[in-house]
PDB file of N, CA, C and O in Angstrom, chain B, residues numbered from 101:
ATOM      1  N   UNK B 101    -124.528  83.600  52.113  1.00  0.00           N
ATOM      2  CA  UNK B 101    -124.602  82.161  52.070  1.00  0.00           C
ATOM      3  C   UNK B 101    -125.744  81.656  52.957  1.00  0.00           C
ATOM      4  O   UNK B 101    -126.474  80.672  52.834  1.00  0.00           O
ATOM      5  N   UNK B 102    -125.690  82.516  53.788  1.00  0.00           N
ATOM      6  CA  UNK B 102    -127.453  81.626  54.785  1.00  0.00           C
ATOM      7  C   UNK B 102    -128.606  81.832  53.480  1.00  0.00           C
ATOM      8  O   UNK B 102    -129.445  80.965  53.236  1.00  0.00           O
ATOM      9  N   UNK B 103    -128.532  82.697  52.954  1.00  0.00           N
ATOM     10  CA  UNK B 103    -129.946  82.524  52.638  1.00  0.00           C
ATOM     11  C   UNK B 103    -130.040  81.458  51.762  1.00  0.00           C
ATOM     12  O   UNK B 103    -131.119  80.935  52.042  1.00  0.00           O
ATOM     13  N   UNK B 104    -129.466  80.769  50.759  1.00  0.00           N
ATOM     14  CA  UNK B 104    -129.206  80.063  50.240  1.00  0.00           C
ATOM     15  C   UNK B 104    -129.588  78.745  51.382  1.00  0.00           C
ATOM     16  O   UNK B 104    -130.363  77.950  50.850  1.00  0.00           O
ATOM     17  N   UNK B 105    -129.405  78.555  52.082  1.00  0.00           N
ATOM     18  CA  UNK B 105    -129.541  77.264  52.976  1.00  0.00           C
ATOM     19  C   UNK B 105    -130.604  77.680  54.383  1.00  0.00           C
ATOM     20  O   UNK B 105    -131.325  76.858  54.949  1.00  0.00           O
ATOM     21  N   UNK B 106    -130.516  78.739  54.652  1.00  0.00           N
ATOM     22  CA  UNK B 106    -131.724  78.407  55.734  1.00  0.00           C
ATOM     23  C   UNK B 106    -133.542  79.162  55.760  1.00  0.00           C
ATOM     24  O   UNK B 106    -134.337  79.240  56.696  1.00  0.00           O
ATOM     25  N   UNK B 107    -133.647  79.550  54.505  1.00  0.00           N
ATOM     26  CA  UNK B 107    -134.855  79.741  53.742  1.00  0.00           C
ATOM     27  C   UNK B 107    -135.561  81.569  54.026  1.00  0.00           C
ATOM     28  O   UNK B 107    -136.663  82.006  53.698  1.00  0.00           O
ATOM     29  N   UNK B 108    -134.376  82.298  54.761  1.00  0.00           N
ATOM     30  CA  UNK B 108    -135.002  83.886  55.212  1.00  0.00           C
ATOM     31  C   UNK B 108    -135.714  84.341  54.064  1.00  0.00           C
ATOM     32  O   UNK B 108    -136.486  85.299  54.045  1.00  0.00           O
ATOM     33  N   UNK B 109    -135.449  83.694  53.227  1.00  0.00           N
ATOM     34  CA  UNK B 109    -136.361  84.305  52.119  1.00  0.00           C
ATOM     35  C   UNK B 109    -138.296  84.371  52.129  1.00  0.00           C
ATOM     36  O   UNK B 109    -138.950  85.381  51.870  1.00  0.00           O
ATOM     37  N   UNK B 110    -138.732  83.325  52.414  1.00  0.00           N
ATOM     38  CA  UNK B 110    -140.004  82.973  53.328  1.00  0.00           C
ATOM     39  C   UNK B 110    -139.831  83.612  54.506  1.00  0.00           C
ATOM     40  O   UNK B 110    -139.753  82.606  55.211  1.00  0.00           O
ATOM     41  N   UNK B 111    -139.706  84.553  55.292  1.00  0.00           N
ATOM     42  CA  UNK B 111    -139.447  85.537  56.145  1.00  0.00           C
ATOM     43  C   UNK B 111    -141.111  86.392  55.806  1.00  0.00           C
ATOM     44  O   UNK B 111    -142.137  86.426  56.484  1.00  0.00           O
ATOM     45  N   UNK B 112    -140.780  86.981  54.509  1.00  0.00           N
ATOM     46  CA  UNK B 112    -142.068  87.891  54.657  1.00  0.00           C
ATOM     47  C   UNK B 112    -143.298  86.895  54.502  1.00  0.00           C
ATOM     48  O   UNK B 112    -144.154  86.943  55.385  1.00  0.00           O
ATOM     49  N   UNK B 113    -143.437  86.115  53.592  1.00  0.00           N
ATOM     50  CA  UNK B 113    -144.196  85.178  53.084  1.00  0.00           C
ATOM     51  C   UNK B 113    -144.843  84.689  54.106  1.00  0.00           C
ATOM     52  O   UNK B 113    -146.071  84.598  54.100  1.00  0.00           O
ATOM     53  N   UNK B 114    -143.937  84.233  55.325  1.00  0.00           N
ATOM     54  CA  UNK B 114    -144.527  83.777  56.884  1.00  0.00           C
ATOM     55  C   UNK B 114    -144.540  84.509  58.043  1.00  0.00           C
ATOM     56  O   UNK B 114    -144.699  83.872  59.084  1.00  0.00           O
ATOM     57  N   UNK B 115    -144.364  86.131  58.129  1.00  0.00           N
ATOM     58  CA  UNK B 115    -145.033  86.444  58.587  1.00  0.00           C
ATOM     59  C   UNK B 115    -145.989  86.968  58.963  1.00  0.00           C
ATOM     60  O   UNK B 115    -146.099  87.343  60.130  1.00  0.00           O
ATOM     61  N   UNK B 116    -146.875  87.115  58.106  1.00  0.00           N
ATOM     62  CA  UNK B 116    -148.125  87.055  58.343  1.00  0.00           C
ATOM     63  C   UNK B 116    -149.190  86.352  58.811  1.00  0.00           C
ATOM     64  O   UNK B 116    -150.354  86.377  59.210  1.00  0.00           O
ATOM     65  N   UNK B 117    -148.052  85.604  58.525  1.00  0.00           N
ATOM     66  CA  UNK B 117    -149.225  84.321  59.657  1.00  0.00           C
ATOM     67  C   UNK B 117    -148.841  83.777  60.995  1.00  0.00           C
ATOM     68  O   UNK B 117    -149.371  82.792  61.510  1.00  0.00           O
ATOM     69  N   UNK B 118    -147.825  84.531  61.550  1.00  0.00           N
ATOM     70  CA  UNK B 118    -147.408  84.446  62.845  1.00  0.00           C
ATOM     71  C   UNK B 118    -148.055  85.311  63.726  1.00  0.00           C
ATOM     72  O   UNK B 118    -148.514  86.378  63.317  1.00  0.00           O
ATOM     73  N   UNK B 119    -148.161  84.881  65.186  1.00  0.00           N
ATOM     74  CA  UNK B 119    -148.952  86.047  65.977  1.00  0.00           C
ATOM     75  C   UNK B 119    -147.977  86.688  66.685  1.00  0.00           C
ATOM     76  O   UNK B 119    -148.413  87.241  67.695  1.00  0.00           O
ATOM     77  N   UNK B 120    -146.659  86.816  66.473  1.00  0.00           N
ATOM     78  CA  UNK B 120    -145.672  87.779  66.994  1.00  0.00           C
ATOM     79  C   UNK B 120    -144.242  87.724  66.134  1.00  0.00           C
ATOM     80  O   UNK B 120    -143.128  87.489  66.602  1.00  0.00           O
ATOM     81  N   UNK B 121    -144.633  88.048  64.551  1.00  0.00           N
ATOM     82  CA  UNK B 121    -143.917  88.073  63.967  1.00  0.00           C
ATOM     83  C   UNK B 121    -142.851  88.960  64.040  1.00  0.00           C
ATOM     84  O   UNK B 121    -141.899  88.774  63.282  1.00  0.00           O
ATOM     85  N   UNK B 122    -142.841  89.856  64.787  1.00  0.00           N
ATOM     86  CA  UNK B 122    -141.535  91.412  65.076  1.00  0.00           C
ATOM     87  C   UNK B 122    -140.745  90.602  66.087  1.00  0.00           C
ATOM     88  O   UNK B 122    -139.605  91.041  66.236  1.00  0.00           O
ATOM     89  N   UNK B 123    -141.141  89.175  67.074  1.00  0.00           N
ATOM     90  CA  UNK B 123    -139.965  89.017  67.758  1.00  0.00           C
ATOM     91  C   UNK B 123    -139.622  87.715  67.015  1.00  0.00           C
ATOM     92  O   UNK B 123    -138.418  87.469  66.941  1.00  0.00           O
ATOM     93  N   UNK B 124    -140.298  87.017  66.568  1.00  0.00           N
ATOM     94  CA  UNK B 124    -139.832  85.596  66.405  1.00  0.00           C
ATOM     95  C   UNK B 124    -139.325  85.165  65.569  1.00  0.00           C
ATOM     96  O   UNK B 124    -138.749  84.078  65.606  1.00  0.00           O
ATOM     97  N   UNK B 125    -139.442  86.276  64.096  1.00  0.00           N
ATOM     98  CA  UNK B 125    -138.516  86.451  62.980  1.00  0.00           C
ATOM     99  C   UNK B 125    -137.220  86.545  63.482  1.00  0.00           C
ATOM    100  O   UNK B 125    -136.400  85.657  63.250  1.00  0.00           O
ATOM    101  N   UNK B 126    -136.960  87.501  64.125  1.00  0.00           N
ATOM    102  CA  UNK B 126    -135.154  87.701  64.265  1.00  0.00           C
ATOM    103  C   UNK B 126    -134.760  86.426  65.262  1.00  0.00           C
ATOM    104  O   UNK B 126    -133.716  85.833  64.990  1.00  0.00           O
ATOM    105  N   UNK B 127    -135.316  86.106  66.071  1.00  0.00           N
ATOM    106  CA  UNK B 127    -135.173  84.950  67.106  1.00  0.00           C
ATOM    107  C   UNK B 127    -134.972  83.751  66.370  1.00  0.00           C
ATOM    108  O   UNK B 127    -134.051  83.020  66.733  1.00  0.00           O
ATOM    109  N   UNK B 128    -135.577  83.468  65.533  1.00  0.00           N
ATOM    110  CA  UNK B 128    -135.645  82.196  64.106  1.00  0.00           C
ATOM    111  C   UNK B 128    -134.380  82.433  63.268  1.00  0.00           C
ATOM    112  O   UNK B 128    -133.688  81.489  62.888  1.00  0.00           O
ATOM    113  N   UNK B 129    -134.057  83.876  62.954  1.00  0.00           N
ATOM    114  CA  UNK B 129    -133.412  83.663  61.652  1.00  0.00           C
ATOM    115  C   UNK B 129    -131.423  83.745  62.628  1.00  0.00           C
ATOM    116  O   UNK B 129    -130.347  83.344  62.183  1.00  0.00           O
ATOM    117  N   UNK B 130    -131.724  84.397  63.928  1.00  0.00           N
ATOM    118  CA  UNK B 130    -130.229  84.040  65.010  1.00  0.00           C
ATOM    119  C   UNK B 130    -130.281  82.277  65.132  1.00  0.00           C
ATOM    120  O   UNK B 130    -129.351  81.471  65.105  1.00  0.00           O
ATOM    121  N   UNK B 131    -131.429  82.109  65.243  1.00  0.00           N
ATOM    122  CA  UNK B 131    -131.156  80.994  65.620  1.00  0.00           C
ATOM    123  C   UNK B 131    -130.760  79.795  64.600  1.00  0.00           C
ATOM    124  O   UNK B 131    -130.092  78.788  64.833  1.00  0.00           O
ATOM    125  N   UNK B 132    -131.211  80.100  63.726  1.00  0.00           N
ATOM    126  CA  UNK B 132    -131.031  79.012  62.334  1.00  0.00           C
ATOM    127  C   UNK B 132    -129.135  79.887  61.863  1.00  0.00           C
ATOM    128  O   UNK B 132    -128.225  79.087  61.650  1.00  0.00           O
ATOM    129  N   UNK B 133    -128.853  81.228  61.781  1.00  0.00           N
ATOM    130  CA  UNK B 133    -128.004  81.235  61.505  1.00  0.00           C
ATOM    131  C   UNK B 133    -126.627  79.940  62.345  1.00  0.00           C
ATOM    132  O   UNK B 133    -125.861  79.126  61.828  1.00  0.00           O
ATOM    133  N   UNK B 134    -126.897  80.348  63.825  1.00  0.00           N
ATOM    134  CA  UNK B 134    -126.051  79.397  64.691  1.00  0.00           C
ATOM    135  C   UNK B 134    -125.945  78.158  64.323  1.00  0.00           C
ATOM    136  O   UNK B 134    -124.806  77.736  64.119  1.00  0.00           O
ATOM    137  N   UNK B 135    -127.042  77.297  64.149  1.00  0.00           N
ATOM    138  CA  UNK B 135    -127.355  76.118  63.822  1.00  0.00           C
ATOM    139  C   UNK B 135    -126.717  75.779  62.411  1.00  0.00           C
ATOM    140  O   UNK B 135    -126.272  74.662  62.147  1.00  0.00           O
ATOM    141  N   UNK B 136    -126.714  76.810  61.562  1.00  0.00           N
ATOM    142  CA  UNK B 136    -125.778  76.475  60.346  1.00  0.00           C
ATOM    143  C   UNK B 136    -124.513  76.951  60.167  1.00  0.00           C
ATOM    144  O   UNK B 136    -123.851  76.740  59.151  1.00  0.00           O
ATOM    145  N   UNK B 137    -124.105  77.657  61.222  1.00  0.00           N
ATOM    146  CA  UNK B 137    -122.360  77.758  61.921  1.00  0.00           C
ATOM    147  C   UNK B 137    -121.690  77.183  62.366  1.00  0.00           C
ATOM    148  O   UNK B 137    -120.460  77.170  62.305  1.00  0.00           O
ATOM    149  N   UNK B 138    -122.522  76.486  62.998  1.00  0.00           N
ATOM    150  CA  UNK B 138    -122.312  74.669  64.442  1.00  0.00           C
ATOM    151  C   UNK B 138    -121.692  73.824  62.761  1.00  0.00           C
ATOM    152  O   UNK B 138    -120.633  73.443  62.262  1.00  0.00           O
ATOM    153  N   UNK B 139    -123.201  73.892  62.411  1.00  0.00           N
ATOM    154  CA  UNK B 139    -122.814  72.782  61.642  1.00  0.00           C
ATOM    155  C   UNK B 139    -121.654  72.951  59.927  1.00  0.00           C
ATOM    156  O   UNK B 139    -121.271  72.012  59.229  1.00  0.00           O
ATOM    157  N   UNK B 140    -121.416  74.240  59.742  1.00  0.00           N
ATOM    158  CA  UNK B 140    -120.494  73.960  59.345  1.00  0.00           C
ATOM    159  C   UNK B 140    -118.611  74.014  59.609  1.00  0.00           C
ATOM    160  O   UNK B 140    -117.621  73.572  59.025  1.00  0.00           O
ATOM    161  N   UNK B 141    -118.914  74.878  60.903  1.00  0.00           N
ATOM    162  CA  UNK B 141    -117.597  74.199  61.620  1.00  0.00           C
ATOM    163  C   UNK B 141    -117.355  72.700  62.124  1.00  0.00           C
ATOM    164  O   UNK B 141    -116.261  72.137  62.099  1.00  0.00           O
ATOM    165  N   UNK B 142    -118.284  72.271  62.482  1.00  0.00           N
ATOM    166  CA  UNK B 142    -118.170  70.242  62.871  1.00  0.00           C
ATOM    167  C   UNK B 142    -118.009  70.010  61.809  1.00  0.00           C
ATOM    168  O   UNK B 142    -117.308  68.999  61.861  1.00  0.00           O
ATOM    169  N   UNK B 143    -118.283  70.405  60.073  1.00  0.00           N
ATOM    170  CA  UNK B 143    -117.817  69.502  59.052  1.00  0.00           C
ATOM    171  C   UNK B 143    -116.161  70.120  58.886  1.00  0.00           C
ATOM    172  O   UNK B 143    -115.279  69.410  58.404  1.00  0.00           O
ATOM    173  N   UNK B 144    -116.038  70.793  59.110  1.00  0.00           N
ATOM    174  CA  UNK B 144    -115.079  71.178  58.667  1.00  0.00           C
ATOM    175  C   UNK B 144    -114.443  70.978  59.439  1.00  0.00           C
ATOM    176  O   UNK B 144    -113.347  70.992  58.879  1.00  0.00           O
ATOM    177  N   UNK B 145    -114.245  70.730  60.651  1.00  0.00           N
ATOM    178  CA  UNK B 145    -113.730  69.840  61.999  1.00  0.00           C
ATOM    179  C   UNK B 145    -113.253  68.772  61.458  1.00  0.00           C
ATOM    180  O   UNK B 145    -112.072  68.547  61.192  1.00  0.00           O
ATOM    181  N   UNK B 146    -114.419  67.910  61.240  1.00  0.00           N
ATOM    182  CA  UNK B 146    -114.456  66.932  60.477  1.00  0.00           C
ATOM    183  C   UNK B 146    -113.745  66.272  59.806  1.00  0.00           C
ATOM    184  O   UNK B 146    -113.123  65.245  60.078  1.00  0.00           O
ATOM    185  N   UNK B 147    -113.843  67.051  58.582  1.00  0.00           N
ATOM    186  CA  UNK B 147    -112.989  66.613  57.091  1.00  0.00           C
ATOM    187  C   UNK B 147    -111.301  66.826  57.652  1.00  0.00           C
ATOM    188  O   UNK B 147    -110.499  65.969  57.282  1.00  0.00           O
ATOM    189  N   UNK B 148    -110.748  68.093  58.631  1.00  0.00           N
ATOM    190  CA  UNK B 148    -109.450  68.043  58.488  1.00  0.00           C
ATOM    191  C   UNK B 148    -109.272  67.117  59.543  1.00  0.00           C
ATOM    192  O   UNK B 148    -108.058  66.995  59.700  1.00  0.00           O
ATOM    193  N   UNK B 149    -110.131  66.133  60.649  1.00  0.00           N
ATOM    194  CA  UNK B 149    -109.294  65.230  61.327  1.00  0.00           C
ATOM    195  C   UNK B 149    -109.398  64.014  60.709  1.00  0.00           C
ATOM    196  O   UNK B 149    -108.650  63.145  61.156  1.00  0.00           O
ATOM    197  N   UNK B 150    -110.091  63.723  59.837  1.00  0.00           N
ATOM    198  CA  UNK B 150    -110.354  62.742  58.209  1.00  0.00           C
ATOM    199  C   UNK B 150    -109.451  62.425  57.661  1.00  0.00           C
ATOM    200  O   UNK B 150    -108.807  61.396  57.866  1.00  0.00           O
ATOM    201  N   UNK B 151    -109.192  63.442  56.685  1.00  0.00           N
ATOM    202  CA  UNK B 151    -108.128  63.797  56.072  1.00  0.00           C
ATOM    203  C   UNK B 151    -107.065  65.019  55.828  1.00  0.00           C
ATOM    204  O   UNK B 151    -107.289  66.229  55.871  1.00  0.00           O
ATOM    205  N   UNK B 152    -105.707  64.254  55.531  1.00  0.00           N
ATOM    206  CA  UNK B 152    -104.749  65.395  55.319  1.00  0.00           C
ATOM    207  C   UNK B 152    -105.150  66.661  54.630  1.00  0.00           C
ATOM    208  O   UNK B 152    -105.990  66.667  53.729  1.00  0.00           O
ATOM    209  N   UNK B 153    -104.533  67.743  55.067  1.00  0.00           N
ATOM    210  CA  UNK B 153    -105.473  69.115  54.247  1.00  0.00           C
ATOM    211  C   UNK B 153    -105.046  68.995  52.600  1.00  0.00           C
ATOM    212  O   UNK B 153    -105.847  69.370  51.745  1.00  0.00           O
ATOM    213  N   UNK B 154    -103.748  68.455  52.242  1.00  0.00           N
ATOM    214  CA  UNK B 154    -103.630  68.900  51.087  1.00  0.00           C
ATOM    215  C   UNK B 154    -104.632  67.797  50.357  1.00  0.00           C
ATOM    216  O   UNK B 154    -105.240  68.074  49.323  1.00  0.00           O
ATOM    217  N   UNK B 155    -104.709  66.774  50.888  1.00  0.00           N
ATOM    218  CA  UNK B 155    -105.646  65.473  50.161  1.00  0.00           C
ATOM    219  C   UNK B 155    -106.951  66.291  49.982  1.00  0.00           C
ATOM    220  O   UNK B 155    -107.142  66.300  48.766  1.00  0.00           O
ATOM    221  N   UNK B 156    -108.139  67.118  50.714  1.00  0.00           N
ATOM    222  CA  UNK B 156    -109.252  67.856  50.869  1.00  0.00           C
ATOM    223  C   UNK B 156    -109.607  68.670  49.368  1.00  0.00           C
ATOM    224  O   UNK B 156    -109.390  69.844  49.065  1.00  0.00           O
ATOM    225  N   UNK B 157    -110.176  67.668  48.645  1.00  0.00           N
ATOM    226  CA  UNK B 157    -110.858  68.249  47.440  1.00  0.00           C
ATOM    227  C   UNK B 157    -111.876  69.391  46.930  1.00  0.00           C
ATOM    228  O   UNK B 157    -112.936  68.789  46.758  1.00  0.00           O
ATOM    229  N   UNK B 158    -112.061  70.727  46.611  1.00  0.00           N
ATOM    230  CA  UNK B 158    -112.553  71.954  46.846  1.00  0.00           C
ATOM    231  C   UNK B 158    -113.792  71.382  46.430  1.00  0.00           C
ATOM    232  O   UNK B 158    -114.732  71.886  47.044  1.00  0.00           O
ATOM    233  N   UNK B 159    -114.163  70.417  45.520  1.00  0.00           N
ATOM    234  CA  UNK B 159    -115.288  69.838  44.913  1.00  0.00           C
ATOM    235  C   UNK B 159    -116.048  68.367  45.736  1.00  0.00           C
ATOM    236  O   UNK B 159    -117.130  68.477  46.313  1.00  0.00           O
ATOM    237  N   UNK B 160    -115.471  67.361  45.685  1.00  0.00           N
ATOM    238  CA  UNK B 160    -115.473  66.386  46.645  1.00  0.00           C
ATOM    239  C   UNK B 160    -114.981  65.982  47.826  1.00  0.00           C
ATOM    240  O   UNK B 160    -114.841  64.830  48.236  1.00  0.00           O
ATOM    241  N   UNK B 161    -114.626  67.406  48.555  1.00  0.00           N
ATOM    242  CA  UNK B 161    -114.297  66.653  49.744  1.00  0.00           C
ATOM    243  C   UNK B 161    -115.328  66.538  51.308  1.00  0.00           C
ATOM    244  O   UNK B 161    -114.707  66.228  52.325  1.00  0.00           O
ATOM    245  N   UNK B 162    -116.243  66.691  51.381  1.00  0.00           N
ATOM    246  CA  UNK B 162    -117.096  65.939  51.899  1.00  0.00           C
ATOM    247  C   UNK B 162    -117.586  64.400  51.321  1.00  0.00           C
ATOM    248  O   UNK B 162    -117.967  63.636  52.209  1.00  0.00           O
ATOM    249  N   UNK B 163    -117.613  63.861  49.892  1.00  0.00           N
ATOM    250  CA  UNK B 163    -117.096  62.614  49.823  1.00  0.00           C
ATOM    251  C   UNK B 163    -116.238  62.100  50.475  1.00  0.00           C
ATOM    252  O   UNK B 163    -116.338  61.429  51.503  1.00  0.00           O
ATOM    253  N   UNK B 164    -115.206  62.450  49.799  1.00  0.00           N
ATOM    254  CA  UNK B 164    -113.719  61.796  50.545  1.00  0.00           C
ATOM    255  C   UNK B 164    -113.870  61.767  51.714  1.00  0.00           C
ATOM    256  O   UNK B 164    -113.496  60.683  52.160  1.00  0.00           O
ATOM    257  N   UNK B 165    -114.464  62.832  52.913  1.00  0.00           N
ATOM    258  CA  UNK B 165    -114.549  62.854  54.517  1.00  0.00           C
ATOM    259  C   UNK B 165    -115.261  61.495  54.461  1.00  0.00           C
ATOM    260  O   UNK B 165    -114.628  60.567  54.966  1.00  0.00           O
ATOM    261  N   UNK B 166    -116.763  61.139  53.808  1.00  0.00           N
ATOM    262  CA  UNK B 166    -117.201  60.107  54.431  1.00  0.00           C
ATOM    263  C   UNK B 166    -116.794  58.710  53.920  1.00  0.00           C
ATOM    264  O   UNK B 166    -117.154  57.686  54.501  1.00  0.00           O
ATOM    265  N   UNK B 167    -116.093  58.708  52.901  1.00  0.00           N
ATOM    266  CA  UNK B 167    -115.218  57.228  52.493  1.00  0.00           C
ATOM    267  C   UNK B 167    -114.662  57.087  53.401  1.00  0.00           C
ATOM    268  O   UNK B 167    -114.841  56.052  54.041  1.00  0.00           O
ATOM    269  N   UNK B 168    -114.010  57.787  53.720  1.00  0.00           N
ATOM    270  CA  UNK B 168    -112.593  57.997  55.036  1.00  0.00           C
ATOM    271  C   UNK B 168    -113.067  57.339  56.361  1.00  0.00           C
ATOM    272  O   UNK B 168    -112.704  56.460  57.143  1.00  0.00           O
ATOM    273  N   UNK B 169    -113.868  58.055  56.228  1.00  0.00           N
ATOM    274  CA  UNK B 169    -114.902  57.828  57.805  1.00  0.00           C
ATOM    275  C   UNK B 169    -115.202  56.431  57.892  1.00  0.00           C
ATOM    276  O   UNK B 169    -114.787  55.614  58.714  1.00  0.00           O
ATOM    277  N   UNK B 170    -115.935  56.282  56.987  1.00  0.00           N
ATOM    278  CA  UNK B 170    -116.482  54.481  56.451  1.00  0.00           C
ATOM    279  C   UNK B 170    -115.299  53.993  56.762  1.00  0.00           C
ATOM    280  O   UNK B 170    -115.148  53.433  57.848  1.00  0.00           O
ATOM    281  N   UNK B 171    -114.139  54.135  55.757  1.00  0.00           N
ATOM    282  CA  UNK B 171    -113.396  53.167  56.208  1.00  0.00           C
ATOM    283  C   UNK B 171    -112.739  52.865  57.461  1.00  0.00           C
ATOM    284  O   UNK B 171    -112.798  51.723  57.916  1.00  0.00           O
ATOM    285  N   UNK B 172    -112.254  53.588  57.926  1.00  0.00           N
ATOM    286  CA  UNK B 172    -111.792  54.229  58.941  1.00  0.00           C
ATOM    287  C   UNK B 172    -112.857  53.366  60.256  1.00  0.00           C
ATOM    288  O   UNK B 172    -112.306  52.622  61.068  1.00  0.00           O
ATOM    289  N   UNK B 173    -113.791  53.510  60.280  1.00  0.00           N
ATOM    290  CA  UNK B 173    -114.745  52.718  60.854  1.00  0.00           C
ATOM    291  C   UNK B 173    -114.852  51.178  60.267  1.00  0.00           C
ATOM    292  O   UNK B 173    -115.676  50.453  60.823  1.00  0.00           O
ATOM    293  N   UNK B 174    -114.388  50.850  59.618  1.00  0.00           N
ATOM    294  CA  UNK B 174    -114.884  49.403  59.046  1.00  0.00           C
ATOM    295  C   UNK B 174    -116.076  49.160  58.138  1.00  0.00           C
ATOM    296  O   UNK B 174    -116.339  48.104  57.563  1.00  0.00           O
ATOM    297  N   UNK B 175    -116.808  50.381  58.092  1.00  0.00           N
ATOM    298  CA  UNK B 175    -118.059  50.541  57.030  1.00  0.00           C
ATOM    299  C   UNK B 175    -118.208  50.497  55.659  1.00  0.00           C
ATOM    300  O   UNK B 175    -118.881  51.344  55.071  1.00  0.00           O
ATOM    301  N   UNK B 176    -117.447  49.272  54.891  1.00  0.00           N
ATOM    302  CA  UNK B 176    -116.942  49.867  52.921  1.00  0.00           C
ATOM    303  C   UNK B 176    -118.572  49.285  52.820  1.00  0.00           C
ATOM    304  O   UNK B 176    -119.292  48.489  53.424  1.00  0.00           O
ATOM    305  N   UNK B 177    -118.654  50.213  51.664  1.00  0.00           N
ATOM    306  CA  UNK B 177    -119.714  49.882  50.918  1.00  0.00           C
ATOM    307  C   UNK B 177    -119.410  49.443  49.097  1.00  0.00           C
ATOM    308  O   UNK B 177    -120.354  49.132  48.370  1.00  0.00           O
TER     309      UNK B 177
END
């Protein structure tokens, strides 16, 4: 699933044009993994203090989190 979202695929593609591509590749791709761990535990944090788990839609429920939220805040659109 990372590669899909944090681009290791451009890995070889860019390094060649780095001037210390043997450390800063793995340093980049730890570091982007974390950054997309953070962030999908805070959504998922998220959505279950949002909403009830059984309400949590396998398809829309990051919608539903931010209706919720909106409303929940006073924000309808």
């Amino acid at each position: 699933m990372c590669f899909a979202f944090m681009g290791l695929e451009l890995a070889s593609t860019m390094g060649s044009e780095m001037r210390h591509p043997e450390r800063d590749l793995p340093r980049a791709a730890l570091a982007a993994g974390a950054v997309t761990l953070v962030a999908y535990i805070a959504l998922t944090w998220a959505l279950q203090v949002l909403l009830p788990l059984r309400e949590i839609g396998a398809i829309q429920g990051v919608v539903q989190g931010v209706a919720q939220g909106a409303e929940r805040f006073g924000s309808r659109g």
